[in-house]
N, C-alpha and C positions, 0 to 999 in steps of 0.2 A: 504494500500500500504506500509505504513512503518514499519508495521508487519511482514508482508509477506518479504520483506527485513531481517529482525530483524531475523527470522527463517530461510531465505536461509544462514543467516552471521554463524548463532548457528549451523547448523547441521550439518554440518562437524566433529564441533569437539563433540558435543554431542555423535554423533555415534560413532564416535573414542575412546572414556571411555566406550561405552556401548561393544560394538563388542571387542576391543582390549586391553582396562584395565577392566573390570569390577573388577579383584583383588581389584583394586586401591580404585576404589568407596567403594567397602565393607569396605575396610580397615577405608577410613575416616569416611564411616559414624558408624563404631564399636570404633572407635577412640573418635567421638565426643558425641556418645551416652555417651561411659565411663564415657568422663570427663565432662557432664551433670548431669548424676546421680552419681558421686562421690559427685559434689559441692552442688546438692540436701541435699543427706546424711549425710557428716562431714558438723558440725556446723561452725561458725564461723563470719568475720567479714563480708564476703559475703553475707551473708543472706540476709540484704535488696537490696542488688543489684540484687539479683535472683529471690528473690518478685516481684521488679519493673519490671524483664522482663519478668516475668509470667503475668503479667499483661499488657506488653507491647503486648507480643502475643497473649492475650484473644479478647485485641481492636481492634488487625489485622484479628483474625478469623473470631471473629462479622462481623467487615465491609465488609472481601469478603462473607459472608454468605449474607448479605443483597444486596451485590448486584446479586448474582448467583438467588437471589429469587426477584428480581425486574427484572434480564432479562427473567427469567418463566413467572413471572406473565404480561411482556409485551408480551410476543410470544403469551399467552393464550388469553389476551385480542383480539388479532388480529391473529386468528390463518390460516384464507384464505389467508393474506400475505406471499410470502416466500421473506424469512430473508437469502438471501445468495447475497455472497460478490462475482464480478467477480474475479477470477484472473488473474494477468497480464502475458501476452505472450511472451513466452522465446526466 
């Protein structure tokens, strides 16, 4: 239920970047790629701060990957179950 809220609240404006800026989107994310792999490239004092968050982001991948493969592996376990959420009525 308070998902389902969470995305009625987002999609408004989500579509509104998709449908009426996408310019916008590309921009920042050709923005932020740049200035990723600049601070990759040129050396310097950043270095371990760019470590750490490679690092930070490897622990994040891991854990959603364990859990995208613990909700498989429960659906498989129980697969005569169906696994679906009511939705609420508008």
């Amino acid at each position: 239920m308070i998902i389902w809220a969470a995305v009625r609240y987002t999609l408004p404006a989500f579509l509104f970047l998709i449908y009426g800026n996408w310019w916008f989107i590309c921009a920042v994310i050709m923005l932020a790629g740049g200035i990723g792999i600049s601070t990759m490239i040129i050396g310097g004092p950043h270095e371990k701060h760019m470590q750490e968050l490679i690092r930070y982001l490897q622990f994040g991948l891991w854990w959603l990957a364990l859990g995208v493969t613990s909700n498989c592996s429960s659906y498989a376990a129980c697969p005569d179950q169906v696994w679906e959420v009511p939705l609420p009525r508008s």
